[in-house]
ZATI-710718 format. One record per residue: residue number from 1; chain; x, y, z of N, C-alpha, C, O in turn. Coordinates in steps of 0.02 Angstrom, whole numbers. Layout:
+-----+------+--------+--------+--------+--------+--------+--------+--------+--------+--------+--------+--------+--------+
| pos | unit |    n.X |    n.Y |    n.Z |   ca.X |   ca.Y |   ca.Z |    c.X |    c.Y |    c.Z |    o.X |    o.Y |    o.Z |
+-----+------+--------+--------+--------+--------+--------+--------+--------+--------+--------+--------+--------+--------+
| NUM |    A |      X |      Y |      Z |      X |      Y |      Z |      X |      Y |      Z |      X |      Y |      Z |
...
+-----+------+--------+--------+--------+--------+--------+--------+--------+--------+--------+--------+--------+--------+
END
This chain:
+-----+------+--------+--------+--------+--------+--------+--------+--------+--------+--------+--------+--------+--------+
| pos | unit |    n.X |    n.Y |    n.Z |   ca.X |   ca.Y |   ca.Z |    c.X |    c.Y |    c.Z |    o.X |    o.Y |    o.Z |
+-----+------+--------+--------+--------+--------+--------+--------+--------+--------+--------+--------+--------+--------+
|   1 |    A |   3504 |   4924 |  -2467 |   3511 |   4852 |  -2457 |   3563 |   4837 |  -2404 |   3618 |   4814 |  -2421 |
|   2 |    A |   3548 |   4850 |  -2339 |   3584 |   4842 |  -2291 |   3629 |   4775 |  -2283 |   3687 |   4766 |  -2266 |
|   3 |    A |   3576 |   4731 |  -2303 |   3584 |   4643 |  -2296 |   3623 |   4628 |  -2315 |   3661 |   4585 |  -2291 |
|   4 |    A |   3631 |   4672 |  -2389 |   3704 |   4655 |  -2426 |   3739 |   4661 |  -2440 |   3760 |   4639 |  -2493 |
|   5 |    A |   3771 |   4698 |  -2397 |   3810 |   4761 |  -2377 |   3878 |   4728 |  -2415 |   3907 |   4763 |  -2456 |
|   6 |    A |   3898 |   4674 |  -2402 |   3967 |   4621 |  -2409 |   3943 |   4574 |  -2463 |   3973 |   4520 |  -2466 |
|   7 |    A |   3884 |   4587 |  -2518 |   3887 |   4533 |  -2578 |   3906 |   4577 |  -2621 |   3887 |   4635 |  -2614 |
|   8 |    A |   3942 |   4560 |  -2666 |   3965 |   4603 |  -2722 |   3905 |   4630 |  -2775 |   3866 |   4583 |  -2784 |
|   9 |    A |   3890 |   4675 |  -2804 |   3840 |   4701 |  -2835 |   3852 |   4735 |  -2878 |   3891 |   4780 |  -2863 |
|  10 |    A |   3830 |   4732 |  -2945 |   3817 |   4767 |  -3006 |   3751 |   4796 |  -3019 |   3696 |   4770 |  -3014 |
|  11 |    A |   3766 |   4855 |  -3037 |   3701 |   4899 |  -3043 |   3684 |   4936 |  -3115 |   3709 |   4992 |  -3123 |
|  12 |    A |   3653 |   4915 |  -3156 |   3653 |   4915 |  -3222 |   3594 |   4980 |  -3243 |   3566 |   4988 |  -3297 |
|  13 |    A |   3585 |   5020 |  -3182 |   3533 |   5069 |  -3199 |   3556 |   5136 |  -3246 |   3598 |   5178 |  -3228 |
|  14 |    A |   3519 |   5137 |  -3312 |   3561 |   5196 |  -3366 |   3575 |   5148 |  -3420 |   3550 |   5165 |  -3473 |
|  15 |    A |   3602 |   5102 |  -3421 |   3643 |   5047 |  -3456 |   3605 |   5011 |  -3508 |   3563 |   4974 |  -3482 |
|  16 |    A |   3605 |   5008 |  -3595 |   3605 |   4970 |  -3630 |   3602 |   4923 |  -3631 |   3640 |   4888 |  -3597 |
|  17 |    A |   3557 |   4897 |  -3668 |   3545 |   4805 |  -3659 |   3619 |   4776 |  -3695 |   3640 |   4719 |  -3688 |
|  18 |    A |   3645 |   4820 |  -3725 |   3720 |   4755 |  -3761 |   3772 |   4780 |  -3711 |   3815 |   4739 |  -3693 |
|  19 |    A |   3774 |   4826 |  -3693 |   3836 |   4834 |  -3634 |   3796 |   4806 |  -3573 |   3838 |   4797 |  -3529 |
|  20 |    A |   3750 |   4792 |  -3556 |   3720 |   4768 |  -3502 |   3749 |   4683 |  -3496 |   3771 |   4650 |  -3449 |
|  21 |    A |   3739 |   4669 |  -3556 |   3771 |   4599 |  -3581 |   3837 |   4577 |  -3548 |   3848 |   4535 |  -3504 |
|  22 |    A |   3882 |   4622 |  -3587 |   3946 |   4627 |  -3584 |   3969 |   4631 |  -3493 |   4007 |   4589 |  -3468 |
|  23 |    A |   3948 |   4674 |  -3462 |   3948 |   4686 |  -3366 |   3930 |   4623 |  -3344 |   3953 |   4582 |  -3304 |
|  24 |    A |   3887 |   4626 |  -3378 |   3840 |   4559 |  -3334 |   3902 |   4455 |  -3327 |   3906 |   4404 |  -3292 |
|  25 |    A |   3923 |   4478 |  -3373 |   3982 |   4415 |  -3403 |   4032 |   4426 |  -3365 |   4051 |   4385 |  -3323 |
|  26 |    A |   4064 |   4493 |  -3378 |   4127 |   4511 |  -3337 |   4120 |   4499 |  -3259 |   4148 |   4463 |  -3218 |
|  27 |    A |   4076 |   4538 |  -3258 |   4040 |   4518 |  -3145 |   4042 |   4456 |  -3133 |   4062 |   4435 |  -3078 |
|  28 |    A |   4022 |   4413 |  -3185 |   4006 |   4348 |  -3150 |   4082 |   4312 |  -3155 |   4099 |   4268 |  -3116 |
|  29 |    A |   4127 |   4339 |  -3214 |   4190 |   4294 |  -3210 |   4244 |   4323 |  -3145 |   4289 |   4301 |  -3109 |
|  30 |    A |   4212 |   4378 |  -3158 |   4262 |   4412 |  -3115 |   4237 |   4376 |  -3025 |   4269 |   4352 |  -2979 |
|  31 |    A |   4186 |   4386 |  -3034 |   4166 |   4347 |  -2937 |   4177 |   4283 |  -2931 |   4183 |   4259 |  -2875 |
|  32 |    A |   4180 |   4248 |  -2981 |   4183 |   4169 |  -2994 |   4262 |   4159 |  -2978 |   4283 |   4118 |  -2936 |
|  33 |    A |   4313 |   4211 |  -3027 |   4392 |   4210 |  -2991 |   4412 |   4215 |  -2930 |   4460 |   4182 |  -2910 |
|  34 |    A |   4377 |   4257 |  -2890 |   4360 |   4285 |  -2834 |   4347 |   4238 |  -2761 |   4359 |   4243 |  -2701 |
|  35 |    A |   4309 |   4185 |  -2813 |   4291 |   4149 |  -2748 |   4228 |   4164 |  -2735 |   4215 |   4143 |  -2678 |
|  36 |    A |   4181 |   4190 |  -2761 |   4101 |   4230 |  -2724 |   4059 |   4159 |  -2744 |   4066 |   4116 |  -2787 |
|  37 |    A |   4017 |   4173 |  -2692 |   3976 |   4114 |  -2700 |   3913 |   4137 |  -2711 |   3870 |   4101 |  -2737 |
|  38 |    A |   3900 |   4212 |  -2690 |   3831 |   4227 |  -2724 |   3856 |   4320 |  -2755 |   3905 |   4351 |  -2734 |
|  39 |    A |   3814 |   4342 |  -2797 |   3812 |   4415 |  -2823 |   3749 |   4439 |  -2816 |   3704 |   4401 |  -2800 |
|  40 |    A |   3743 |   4491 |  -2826 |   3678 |   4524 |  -2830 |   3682 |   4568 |  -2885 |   3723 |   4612 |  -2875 |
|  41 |    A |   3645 |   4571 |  -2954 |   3607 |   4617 |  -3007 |   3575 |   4657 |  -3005 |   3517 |   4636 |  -3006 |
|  42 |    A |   3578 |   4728 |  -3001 |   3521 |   4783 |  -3001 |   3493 |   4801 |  -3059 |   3517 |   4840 |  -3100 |
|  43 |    A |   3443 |   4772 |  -3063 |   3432 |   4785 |  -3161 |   3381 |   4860 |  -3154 |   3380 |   4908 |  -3193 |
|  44 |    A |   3343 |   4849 |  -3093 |   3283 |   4881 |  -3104 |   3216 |   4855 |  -3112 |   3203 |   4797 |  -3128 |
|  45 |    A |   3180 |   4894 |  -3102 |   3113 |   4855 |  -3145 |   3084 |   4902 |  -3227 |   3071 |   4871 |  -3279 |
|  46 |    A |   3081 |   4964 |  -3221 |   3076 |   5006 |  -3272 |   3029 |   4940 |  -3340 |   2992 |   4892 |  -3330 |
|  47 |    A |   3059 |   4975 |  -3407 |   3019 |   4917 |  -3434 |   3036 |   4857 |  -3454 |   3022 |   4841 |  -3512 |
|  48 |    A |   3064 |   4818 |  -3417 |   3072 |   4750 |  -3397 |   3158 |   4726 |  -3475 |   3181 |   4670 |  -3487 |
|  49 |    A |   3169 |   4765 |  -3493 |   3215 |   4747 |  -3554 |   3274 |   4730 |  -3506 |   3292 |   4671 |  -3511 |
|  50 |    A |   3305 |   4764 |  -3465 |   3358 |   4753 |  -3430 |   3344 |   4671 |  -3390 |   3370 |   4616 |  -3400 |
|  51 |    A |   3305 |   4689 |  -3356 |   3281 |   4633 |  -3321 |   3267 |   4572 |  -3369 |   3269 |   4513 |  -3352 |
|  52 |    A |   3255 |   4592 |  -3422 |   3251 |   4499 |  -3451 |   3318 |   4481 |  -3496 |   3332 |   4428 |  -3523 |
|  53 |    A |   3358 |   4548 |  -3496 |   3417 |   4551 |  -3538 |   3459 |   4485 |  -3484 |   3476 |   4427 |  -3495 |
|  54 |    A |   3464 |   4536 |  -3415 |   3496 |   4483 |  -3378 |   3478 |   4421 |  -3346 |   3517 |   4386 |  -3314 |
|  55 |    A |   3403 |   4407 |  -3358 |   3397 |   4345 |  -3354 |   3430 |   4294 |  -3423 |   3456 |   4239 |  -3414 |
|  56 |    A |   3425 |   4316 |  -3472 |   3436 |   4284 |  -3537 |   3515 |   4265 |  -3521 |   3531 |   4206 |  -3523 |
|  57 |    A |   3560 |   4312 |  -3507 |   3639 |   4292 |  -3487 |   3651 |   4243 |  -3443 |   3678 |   4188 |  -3453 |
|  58 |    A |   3622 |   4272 |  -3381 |   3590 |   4222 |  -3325 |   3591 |   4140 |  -3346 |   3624 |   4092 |  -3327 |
|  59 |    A |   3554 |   4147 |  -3381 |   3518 |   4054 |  -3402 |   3598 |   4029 |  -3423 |   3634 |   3986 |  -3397 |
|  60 |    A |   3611 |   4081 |  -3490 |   3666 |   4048 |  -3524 |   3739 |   4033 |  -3498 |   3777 |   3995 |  -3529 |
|  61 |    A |   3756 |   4065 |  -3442 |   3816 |   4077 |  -3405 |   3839 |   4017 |  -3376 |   3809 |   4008 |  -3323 |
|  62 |    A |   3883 |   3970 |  -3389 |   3891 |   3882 |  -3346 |   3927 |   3907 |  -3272 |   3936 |   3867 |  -3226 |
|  63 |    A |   3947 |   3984 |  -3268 |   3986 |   3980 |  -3186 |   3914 |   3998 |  -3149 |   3916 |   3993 |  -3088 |
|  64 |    A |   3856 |   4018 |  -3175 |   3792 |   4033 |  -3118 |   3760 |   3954 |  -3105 |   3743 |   3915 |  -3150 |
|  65 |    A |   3758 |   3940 |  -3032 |   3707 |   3893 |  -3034 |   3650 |   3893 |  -3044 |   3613 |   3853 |  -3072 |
|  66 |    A |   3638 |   3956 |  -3010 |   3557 |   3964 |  -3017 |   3536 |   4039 |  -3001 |   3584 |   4071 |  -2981 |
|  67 |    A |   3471 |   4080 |  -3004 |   3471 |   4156 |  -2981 |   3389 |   4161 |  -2993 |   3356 |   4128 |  -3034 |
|  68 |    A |   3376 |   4189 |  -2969 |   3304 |   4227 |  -2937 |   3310 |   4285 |  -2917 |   3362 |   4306 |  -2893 |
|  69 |    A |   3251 |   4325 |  -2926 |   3228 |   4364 |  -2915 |   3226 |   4400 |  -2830 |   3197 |   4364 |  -2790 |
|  70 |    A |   3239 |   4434 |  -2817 |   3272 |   4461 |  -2734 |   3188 |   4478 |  -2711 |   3152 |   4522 |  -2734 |
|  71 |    A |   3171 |   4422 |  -2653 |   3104 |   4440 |  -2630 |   3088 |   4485 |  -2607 |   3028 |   4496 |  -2599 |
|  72 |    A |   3154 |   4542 |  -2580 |   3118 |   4601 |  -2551 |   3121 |   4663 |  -2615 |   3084 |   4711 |  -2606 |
|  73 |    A |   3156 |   4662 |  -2665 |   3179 |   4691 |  -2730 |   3157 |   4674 |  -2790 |   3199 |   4636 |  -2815 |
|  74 |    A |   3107 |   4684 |  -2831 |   3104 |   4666 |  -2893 |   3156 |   4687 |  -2938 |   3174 |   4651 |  -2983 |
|  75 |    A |   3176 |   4734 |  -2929 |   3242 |   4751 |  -2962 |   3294 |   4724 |  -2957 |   3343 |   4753 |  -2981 |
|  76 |    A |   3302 |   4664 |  -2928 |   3364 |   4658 |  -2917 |   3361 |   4566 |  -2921 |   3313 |   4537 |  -2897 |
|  77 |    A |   3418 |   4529 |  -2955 |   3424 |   4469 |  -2944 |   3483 |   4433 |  -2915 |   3540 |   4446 |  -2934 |
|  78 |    A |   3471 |   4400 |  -2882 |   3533 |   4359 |  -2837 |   3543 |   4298 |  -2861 |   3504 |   4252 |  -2872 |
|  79 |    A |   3617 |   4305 |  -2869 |   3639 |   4249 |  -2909 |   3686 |   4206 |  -2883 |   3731 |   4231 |  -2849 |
|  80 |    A |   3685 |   4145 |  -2892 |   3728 |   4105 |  -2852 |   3756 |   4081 |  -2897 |   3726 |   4070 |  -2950 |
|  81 |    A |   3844 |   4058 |  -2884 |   3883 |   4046 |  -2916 |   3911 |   3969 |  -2904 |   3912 |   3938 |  -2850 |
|  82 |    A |   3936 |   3948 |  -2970 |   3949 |   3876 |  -2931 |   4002 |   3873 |  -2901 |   4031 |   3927 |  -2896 |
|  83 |    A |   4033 |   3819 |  -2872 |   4095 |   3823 |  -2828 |   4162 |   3822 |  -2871 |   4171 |   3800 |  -2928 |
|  84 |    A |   4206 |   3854 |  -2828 |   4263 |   3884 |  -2875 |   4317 |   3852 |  -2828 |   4332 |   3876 |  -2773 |
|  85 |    A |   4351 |   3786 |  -2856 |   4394 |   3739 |  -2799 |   4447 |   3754 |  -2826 |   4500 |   3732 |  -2805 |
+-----+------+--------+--------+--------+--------+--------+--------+--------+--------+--------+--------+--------+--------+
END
C-alpha cells in the first residue's frame, strides 16, 4: 500500500475477534489524540469475522465519522476521524 505509506495503520491479521475489539478502540483513540484525520484497518478478508468485528466497533465509536471499505483492498477499511480542535 504505497498510497499510504504516511496513514497510520493497524493490521489485525492472526488476531481474535475480542482483542481485535480492544486494538481497534485503542488505534482510534490513540490517532484521534494524535490529530489523524484518517486510519486505515487491515482486517483481511478470510472469513469475514474480523471484518464485521471491525465494522461493528466502527459504527459504535463517536471519534469515527465515517469508514468504508478501501476500493482497491477488500481487506482493508479506511476510516475517517472526526476533527480533534
Amino acid at each position: 500500500m504505497i498510497l499510504y505509506r504516511s496513514t497510520p495503520q493497524l493490521d489485525l491479521h492472526g488476531i481474535d475477534r475480542e482483542y481485535a475489539r480492544i486494538l481497534i478502540e485503542e488505534f482510534i483513540k490513540d490517532n484521534y489524540k494524535m490529530k489523524k484525520k484518517e486510519v486505515i484497518i487491515i482486517h483481511g478478508i478470510g472469513t469475514g469475522i474480523i471484518k464485521k468485528t471491525t465494522k461493528e466497533v466502527l459504527a459504535k465509536n463517536k471519534l469515527v465519522k465515517r469508514f468504508y471499505i478501501d476500493s482497491t483492498n477488500a481487506g482493508a477499511t479506511i476510516v475517517e476521524l472526526i476533527e480533534n480542535k
